[in-house]
C-alpha positions in Angstrom: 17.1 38.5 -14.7 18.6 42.0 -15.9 19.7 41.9 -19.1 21.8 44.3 -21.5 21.6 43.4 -24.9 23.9 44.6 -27.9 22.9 48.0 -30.1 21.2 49.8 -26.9 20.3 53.6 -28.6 21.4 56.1 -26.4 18.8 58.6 -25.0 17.3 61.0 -27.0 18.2 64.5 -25.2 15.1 66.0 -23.7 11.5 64.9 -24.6 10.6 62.3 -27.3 7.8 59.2 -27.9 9.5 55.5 -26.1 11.0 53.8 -29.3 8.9 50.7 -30.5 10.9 47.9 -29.6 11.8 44.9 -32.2 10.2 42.0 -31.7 13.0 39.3 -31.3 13.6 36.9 -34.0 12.7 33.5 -33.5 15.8 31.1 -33.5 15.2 28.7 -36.4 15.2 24.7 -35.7 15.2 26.1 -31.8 13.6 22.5 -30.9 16.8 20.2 -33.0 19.2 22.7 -31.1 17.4 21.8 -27.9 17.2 18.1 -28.7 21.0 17.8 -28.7 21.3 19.0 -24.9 20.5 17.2 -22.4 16.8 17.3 -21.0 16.2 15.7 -17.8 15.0 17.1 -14.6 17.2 14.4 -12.6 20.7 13.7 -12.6 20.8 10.3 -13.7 24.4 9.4 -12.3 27.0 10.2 -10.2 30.3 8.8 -9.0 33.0 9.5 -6.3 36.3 10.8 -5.6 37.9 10.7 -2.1 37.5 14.6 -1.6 35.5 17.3 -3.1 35.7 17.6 -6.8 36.5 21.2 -8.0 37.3 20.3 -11.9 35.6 18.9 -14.4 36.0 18.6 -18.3 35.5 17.0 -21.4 37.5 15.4 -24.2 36.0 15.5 -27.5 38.2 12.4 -28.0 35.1 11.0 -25.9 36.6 11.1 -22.3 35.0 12.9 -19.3 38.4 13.9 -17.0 37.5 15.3 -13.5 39.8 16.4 -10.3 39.4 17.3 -6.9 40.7 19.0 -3.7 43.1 16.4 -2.8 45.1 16.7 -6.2 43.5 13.3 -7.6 42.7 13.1 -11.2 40.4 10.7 -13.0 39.6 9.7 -16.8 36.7 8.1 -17.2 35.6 6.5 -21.3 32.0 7.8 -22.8 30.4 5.0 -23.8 26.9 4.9 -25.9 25.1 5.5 -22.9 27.0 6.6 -19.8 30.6 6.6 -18.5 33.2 4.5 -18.1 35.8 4.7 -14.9 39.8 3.9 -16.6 42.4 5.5 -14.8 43.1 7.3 -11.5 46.4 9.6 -10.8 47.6 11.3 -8.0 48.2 14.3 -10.0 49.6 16.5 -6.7 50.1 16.4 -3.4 48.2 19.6 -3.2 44.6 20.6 -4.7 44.5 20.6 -8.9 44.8 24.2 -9.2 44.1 24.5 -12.9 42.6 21.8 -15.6 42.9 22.1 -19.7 42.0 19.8 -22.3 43.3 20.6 -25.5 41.1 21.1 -29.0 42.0 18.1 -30.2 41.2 16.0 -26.7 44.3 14.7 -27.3 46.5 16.1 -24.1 45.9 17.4 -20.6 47.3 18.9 -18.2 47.2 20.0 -14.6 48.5 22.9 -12.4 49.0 23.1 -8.7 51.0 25.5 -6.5 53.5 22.9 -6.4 54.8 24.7 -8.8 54.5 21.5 -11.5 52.3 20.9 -14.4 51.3 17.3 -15.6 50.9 16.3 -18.8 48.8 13.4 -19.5 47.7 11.4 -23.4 44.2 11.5 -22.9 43.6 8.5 -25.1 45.8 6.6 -23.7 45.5 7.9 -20.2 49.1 7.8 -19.4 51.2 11.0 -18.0 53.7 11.7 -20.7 56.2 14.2 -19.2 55.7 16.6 -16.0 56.8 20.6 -16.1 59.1 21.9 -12.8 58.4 25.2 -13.0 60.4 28.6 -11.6 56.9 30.3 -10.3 54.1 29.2 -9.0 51.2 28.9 -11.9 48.0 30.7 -12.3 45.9 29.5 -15.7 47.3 27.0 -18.3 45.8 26.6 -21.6 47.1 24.5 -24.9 47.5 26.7 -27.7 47.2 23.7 -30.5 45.5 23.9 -33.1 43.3 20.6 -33.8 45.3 18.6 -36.2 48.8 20.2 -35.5 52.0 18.3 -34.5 52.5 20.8 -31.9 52.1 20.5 -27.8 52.7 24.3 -26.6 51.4 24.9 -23.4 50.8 28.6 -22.1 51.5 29.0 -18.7 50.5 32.5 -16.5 52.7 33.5 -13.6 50.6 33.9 -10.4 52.8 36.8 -9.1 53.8 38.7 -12.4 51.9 39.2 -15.7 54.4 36.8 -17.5 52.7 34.4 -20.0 55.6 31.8 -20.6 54.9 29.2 -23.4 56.3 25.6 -23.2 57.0 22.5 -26.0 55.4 20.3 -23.8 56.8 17.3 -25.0 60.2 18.4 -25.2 61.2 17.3 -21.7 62.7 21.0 -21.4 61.4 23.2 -18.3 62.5 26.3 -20.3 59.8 28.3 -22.4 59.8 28.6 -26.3 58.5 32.7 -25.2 57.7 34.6 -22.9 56.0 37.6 -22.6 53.9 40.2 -20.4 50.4 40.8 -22.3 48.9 42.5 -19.2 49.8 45.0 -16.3 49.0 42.5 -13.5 49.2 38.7 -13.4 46.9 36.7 -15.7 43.6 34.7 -14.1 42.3 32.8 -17.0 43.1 32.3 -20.8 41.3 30.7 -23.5 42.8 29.7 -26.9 40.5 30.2 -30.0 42.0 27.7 -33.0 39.8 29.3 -35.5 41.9 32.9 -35.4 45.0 31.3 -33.3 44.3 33.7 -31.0 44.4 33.4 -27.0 41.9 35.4 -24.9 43.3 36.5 -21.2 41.6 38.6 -18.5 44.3 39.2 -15.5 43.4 40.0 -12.0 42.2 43.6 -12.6 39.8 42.5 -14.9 41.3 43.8 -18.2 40.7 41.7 -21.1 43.6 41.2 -24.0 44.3 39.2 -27.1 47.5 37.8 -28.4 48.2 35.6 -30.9 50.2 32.2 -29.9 53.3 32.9 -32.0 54.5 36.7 -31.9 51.8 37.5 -28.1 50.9 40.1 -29.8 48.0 41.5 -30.4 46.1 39.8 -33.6 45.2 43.5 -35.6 44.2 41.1 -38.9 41.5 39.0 -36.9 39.5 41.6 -35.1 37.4 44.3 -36.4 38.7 47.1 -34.3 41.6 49.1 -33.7 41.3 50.5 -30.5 40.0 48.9 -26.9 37.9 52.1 -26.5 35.7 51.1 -29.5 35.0 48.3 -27.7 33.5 46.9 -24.2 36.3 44.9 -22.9 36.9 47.1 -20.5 33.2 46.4 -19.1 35.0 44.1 -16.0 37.4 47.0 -14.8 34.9 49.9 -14.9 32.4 47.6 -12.9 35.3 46.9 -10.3 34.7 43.0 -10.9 37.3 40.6 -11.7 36.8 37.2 -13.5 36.2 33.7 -12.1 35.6 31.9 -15.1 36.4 32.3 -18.9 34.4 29.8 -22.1 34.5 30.4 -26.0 32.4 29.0 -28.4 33.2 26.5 -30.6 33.2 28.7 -33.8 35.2 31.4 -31.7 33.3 34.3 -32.2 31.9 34.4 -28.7 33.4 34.0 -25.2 31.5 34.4 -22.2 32.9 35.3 -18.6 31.5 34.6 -15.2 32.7 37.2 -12.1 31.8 37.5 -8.3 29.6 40.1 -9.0 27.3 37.4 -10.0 26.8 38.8 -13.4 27.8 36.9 -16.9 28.6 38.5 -19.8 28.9 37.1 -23.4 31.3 39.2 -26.1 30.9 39.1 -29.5 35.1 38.1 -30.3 35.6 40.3 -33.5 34.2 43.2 -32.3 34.8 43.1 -28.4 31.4 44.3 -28.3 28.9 42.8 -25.3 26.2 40.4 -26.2 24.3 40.2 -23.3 24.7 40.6 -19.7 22.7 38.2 -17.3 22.2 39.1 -13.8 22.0 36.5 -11.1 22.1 38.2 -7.8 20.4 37.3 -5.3 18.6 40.1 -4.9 17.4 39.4 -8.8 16.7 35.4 -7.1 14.4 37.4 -4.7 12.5 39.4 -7.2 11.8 36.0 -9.2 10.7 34.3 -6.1 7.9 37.0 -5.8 7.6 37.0 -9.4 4.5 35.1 -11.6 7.1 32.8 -13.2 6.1 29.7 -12.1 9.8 28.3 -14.1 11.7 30.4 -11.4 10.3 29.9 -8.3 10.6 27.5 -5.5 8.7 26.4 -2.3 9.7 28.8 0.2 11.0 26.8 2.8 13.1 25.4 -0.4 14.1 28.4 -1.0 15.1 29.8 2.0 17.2 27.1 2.6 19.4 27.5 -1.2 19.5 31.1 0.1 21.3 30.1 2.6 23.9 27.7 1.0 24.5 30.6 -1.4 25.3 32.7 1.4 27.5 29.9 2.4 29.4 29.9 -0.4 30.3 33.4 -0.8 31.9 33.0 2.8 33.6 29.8 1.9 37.3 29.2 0.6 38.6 27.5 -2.4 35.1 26.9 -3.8 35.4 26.0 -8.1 33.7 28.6 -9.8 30.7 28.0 -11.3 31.4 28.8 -15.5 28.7 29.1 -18.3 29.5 27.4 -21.6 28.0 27.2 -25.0 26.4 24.6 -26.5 28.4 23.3 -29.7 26.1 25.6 -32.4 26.6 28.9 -29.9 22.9 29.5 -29.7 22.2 28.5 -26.3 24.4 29.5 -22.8 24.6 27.1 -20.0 25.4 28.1 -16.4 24.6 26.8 -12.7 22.1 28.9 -10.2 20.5 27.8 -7.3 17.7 27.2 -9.6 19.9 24.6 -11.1 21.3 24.5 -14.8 20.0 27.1 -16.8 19.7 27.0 -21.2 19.1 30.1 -21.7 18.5 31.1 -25.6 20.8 33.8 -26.8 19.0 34.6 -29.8 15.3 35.3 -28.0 16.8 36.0 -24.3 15.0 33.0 -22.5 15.3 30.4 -20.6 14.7 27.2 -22.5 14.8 24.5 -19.3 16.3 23.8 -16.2 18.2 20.8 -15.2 18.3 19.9 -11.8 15.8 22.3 -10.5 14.5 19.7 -8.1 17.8 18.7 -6.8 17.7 20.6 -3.8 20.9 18.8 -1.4 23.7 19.8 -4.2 24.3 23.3 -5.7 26.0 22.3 -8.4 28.7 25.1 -9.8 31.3 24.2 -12.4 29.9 22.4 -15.6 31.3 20.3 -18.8 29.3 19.7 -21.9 29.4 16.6 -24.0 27.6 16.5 -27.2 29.6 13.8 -29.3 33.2 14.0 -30.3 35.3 12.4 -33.0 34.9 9.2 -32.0 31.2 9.1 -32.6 30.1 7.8 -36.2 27.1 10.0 -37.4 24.4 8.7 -39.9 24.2 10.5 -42.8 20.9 11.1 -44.2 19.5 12.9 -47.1 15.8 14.4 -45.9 12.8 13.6 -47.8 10.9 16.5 -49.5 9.6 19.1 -47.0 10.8 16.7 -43.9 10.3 18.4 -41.1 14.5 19.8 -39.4 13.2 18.7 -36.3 12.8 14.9 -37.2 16.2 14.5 -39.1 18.0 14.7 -35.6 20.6 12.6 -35.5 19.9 9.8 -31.8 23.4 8.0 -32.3 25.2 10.5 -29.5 24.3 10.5 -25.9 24.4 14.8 -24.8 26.1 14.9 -21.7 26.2 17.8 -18.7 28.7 17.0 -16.1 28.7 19.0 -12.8 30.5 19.4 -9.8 28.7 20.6 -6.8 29.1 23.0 -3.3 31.1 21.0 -0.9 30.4 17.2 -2.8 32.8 14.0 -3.2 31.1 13.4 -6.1 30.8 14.9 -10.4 27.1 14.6 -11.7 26.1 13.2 -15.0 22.8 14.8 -16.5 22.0 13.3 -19.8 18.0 13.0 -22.0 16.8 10.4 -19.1 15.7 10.2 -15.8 17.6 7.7 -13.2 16.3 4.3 -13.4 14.1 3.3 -10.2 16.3 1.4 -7.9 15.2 -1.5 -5.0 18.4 -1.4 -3.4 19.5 2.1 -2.2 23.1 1.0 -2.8 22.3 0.6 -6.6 20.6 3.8 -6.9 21.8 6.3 -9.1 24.6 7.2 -7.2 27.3 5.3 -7.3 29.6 4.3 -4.7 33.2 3.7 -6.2 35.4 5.2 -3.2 35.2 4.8 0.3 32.0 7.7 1.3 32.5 10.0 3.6 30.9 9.2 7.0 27.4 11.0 6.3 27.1 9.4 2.9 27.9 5.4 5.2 25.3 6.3 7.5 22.5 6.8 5.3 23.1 3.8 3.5 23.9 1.5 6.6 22.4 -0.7 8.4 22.9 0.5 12.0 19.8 1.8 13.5 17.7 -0.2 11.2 14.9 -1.5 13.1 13.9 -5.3 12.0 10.3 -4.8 9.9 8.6 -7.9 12.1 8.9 -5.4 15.0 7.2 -2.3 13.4 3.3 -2.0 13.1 1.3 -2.0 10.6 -1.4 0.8 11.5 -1.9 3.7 13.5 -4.8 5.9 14.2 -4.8 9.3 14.5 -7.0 11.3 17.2 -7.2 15.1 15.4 -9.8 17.7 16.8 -12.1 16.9 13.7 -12.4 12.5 14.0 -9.8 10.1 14.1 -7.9 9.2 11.2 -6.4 5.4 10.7 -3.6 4.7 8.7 -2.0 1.5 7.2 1.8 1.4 7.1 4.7 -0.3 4.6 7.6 -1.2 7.1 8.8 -3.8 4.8 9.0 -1.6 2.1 10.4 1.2 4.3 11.4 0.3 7.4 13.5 2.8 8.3 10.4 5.6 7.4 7.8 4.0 9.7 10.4 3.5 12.6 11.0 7.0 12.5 6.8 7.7 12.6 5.8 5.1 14.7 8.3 6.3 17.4 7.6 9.6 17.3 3.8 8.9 18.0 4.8 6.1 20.8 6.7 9.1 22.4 3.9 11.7 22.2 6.0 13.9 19.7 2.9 14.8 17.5 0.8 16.0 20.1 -0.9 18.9 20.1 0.9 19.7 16.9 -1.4 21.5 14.1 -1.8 20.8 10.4 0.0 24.1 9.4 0.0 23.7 6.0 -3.4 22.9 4.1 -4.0 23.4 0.3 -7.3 22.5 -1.1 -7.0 19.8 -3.8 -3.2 19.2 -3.2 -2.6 17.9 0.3 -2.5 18.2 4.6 0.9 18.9 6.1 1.8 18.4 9.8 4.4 17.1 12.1 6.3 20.3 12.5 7.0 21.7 16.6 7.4 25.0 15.6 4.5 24.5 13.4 5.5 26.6 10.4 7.3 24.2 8.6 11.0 24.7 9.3 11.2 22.6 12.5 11.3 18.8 13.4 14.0 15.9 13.2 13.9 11.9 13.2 14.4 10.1 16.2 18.1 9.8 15.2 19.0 13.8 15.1 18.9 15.4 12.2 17.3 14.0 9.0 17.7 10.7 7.7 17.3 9.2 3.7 14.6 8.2 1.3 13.3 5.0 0.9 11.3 5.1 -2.3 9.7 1.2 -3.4 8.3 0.9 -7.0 5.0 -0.1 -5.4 4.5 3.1 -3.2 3.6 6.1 -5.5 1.3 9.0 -4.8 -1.0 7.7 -7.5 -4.3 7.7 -5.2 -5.8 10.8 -3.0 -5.4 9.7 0.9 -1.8 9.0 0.4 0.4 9.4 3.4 4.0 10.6 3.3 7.7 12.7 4.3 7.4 16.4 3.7 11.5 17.6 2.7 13.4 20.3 1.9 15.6 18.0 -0.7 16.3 14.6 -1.7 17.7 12.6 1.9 16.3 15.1 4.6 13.6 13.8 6.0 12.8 14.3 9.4 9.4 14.5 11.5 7.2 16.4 8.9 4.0 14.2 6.4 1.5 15.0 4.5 -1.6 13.0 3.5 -2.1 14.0 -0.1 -6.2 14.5 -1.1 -5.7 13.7 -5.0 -3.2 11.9 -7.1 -0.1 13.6 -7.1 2.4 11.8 -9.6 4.9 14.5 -9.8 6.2 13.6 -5.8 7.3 10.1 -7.0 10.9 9.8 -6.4 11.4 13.0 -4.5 9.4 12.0 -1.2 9.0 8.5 0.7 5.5 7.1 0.3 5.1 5.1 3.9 1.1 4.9 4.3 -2.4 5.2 3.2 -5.4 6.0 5.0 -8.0 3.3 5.1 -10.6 4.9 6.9 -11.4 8.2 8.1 -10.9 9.9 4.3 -13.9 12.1 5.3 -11.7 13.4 8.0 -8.9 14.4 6.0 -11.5 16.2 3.5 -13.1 18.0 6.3 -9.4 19.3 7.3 -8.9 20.1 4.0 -11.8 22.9 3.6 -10.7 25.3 6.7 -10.1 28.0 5.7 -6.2 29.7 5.2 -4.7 32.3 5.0 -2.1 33.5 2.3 0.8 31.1 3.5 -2.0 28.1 3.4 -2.1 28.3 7.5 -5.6 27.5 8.4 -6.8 30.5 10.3 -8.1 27.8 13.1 -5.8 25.5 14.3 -6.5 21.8 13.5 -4.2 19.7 16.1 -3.4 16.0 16.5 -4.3 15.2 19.6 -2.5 12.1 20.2 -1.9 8.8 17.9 -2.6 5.1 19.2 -0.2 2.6 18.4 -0.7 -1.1 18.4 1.6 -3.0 21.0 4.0 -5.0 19.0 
C-alpha cells in the first residue's frame, strides 16, 4: 500500500543527511473507536433481491435501504440485533441509477435514466411524490440540513454541467435554481450540513464547492482563496475521474474512490490531501510476496480473486466500490479483494479485515451503521481512573452492509460470527426471493444420494501402506457421494499428494496435481455440508480442500494436528481409524518451496465396500 501523507518537505537541492522521520502519534482510545465497528471475520447475514444489488445505504433513522439492477428498492427496520424486511417498491422499470438518504434519514430518493426521481418517507416507507424530469439525471443528493423543514433535492444533468435544485415536496417538476458549477457534467455530490456546503467532482475530475442557496462558491467556510493553493486538482492532473464520493460526519474530510484504483482522503477546509492509498493490483502482488501474514492469501486463493478483479474491470454497470468513515473520522473503510479494510488514518494501518475469508463474493459498495436517533444510549459517569476502553456503550448493534461482484444478495457484517446452522436452508443466508438457479441447485435435493446407500469406510492403497478411513454420510451425504464415487470410478488413481506441510496437513485429489484441477461427479463444484459434530478438532481428520465457501470439488486433505481455524470454511466427511502411521510417514518427505514433495507419493487405488 503506497501512501502520500499530508506536509511531504520538498527535496532539499543537491546533497544533504535523509530527514529523521516523526514517529506517528498514537490515536488515543484507538481500541473504544475500534469497538464501535463491526469485528467479525464472517458475514453473519444476508438476504435477497430478484437481481443484482448495486445500492446500498443507511438511515440514521435506523433503516438499512438497498436497490438493485432491476430498479427494485427495499427498506428493511434495524432492530437490536439484525434487520428487519418492511417494504418493497418497484422504484423503475430500469436499474436504480442513483440512491441518497438524507442527514436526517428522513427522505430518499432514487434516480434512473427514466428520467424520474422517487421520493420516498423513510419512516414511514411510503413514496411521497415522484420528479418527471427534462434530462436524464446523473447524481442526486438532499441538501437539508438535519432538523430543517426543508426537502431540496440537487439534481446533476448527465449531458450538461447543470445542477438544478428541486422543493421536493412541492409537487412542481420545475427547479427552485439552477446553475453550472463545473465545465462538464457533474458525477457525484455530497452535501456537508455542518458548512451548508455541497462537494461535486464532474466527469473530468475537477472538484468544486458551492453552497446550497446562492451555488456559489462558500469563500467564509474554507481556508483558501485560490484552487492552486490547494490539491483538488489531484484527480485531473492524474487523468482519473471519480467513481465514488463520502464525507465525514463532522465534514472536514471527504474521501474519493477512482478507476485508477487509488483513494484519496481531503482535508475539506484546506483542500489539502490527507492520504492517498494505493490498491492496484500490482500493489496486491507485492503484498502477496510480502511478510505480512494480514495481507496475504493461499495462492491458489489468490489467483483466483485475481482473476474476478480482472473480471470486473471488463464488466459493465458494476456499483462502485466507496470508502466511508466511521462516525468519529478516525478510521476509513473500503472493499479489496482482501475484503473490508479499517484502516487507521491517524497511524496509517490497517486495523482488521472483515470478510477476508469470504472468498465466492467480492464485495464492493458499503454502508455503515453505528446507531442512529432512534437508539437510547446509557449515560454513565466513569469512576475515578476507569479505564475509556470499558465505559463503551453495548446498547447499539455496528452494522457494515455490502453489496457484492455479480450477487442477488446485500451482506450484513456486524461484532458476531453466523450462528452454526443443521439445515442448510437456515444458514446464514437467507432465502426471501425466488434464488437464482445456481443458488436452487445447491440447496436442492436432486442428486442427493439416500445415506443407507453410501458406505461407511474406505481404504486407501498409497505407495507407502494403506490408509482406511471411516465416513459420515448421514451427516454429509452429499460429500461422501461425491468421494465414494470418484474412488468406485478409479478417479484418484495414480494421483499424488501434491501438497504436504509438516505439522499442518496432506492434500491430494487433484488430476493436474498442482492444485487447480478436479470437479465433483456432478461438473463443477458443489456446496458445504458442515454438521456441529464434525470439526477438525483431532490430527487424522479427513476433509474438502476449496478455493471459497461452496466450491468443493475432487480435492481432501487429511489434517496431522488439530486445526480449529477450518471449521466452518471446509466440510469435515472422515477420519482415519487406522493407518495414522501412514499419513505421518507421508507427512515427512521432503518438499520443495511450494510444499510439493520432491518424490511423488501416489494413491494407487481405493477399495470400496459393496453396498
Amino acid at each position: 500500500m503506497d501512501v502520500e501523507e499530508e506536509g511531504d518537505a520538498a527535496p532539499a537541492p543537491g546533497p544533504a543527511p535523509a530527514p529523521t522521520r516523526k514517529p506517528k502519534r498514537p490515536l488515543d482510545f484507538e481500541h473504544a473507536f475500534l469497538d464501535a465497528l463491526p469485528c467479525a471475520a464472517m458475514y453473519e447475514k444476508s438476504f435477497m433481491h430478484r437481481d443484482v444489488v448495486t445500492h446500498v445505504a443507511v438511515s440514521v433513522a435506523d433503516f438499512f435501504i438497498t436497490g438493485s439492477c432491476d430498479g427494485h428498492l427495499k427498506f428493511w427496520k434495524k432492530k437490536g440485533t439484525g434487520v428487519e424486511f418492511v417494504k418493497h417498491f418497484r422504484s423503475h422499470v430500469g436499474p436504480i441509477e442513483g440512491l441518497a438518504v438524507s442527514a436526517d434519514g428522513l427522505l430518499c430518493c432514487t434516480i434512473s435514466n427514466d428520467r424520474s426521481a422517487k421520493i420516498y418517507d423513510v419512516v414511514n416507507y411510503d413514496m411521497i411524490s415522484m420528479l418527471r424530469l427534462s434530462f436524464v439525471p446523473g447524481a442526486a443528493e438532499w441538501v437539508v440540513k438535519q432538523g430543517s423543514t426543508d426537502s431540496k433535492l440537487a439534481i446533476s444533468d448527465r449531458a450538461t454541467p447543470a445542477v438544478h435544485i428541486f422543493d421536493a415536496r412541492s409537487g412542481s417538476n420545475d427547479p427552485l435554481i439552477s446553475n453550472e458549477v463545473h465545465g462538464s457534467p457533474v458525477k457525484l455530490m455530497k452535501f456537508i450540513p455542518a458548512f451548508d456546503t455541497v462537494v461535486s467532482i464532474d466527469d473530468k475530475g475537477m472538484i468544486e464547492y458551492w453552497l446550497t442557496k446562492t451555488m456559489e462558491f462558500p469563500y467564509k467556510v474554507v481556508n483558501f482563496k485560490y484552487k492552486t493553493e490547494t490539491d483538488l486538482y489531484t484527480l485531473a492532473k492524474c487523468k482519473t475521474t471519480v467513481s465514488a464520493l463520502e464525507v465525514s460526519q463532522d465534514g472536514l474530510q471527504f474521501v474519493t474512490s477512482s478507476p485508477d484504483r487509488r483513494i484519496r482522503v481531503f482535508r475539506f477546509k484546506t483542500g489539502k490531501l490527507r492520504r492517498t492509498f494505493d490498491e492496484s493490483l500490482e500493489v496486491a502482488q507485492d503484498l502477496q510476496r510480502s511478510d505480512q501474514p494480514l495481507c496475504r492469501l493461499d495462492a491458489f486463493d489468490f489467483g483466483r480473486r485475481m482473476a474476478v478483479e480482472k473480471e470486473i474491470e471488463k464488466a459493465e454497470n458494476v456499483p462502485p466500490a466507496n470508502a466511508i468513515f466511521d462516525e468519529s473520522g478516525n478510521f476509513l473503510l473500503y472493499a479489496t479483494l482482501l475484503g473490508v479494510k479499517v484502516v487507521n488514518l491517524s497511524t496509517n494501518k490497517v486495523a482488521r479485515i472483515l470478510g477476508k475469508v469470504e472468498n465466492t463474493e467480492r464485495f464492493l459498495r458499503i454502508a455503515l451503521y453505528q446507531g442512529g436517533s432512534g437508539v437510547k444510549k446509557v449515560k454513565k459517569i466513569p469512576a475515578a481512573g476507569a479505564n475509556a476502553v470499558d465505559q463503551k456503550e453495548s446498547v447499539t448493534d455496528p452494522t457494515l452492509i455490502c453489496c457484492a461482484f455479480k450477487k442477488h444478495r446485500f451482506y450484513i457484517f456486524s461484532r458476531r460470527e453466523p450462528e452454526e446452522a443443521e439445515d442448510a436452508s437456515k444458514g446464514r443466508d437467507v432465502f426471501n426471493e425466488k434464488p437464482p438457479p445456481e443458488e436452487l441447485l445447491a440447496i436442492s435435493d436432486v442428486g442427493k444420494a439416500t445415506t443407507t446407500s453410501l458406505p461407511l469406510n474406505v481404504m486407501m492403497h498409497t505407495t507407502l501402506g494403506d490408509i482406511h478411513i471411516r465416513l459420515y454420510p448421514e451427516e454429509c451425504p452429499r460429500t461422501v457421494e461425491n468421494f465414494t464415487t470418484h474412488c468406485r470410478n478409479g478417479y484418484y488413481d495414480n494421483l499424488i499428494f501434491h501438497r504436504v506441510i509438516r505439522g499442518f496437513m496432506i492434500q491430494t485429489g487433484d488430476p493436474l496435481g498442482d492444485g487447480t484441477g478436479g470437479q465433483s461427479i456432478w461438473g463443477g463444484e458443489f456446496e458445504d455440508e458442515f454438521h456441529k459434530s464434525l470439526r477438525h478438532d483431532r490430527p487424522f481428520t479427513v476433509s474438502m480442500a476449496n478455493a471459497g465457501l461452496n466450491t468443493n470439488g475432487s480435492q481432501f486433505f487429511i489434517t496431522t494436528v488439530a486445526t480449529p481455524w477450518l471449521d466452518n470454511k471446509h466440510t469435515v466427511f472422515g477420519r482415519v481409524v487406522k493407518g495414522m502411521d501412514v499419513v505421518q510417514a507421508i507427512e515427512k518427505v521432503k518438499t520443495d518451496k511450494s510444499d510439493k514433495p520432491y518424490q511423488d507419493v501416489k494413491i494407487l487405488n481405493v477399495t470400496v465396500p459393496k453396498g
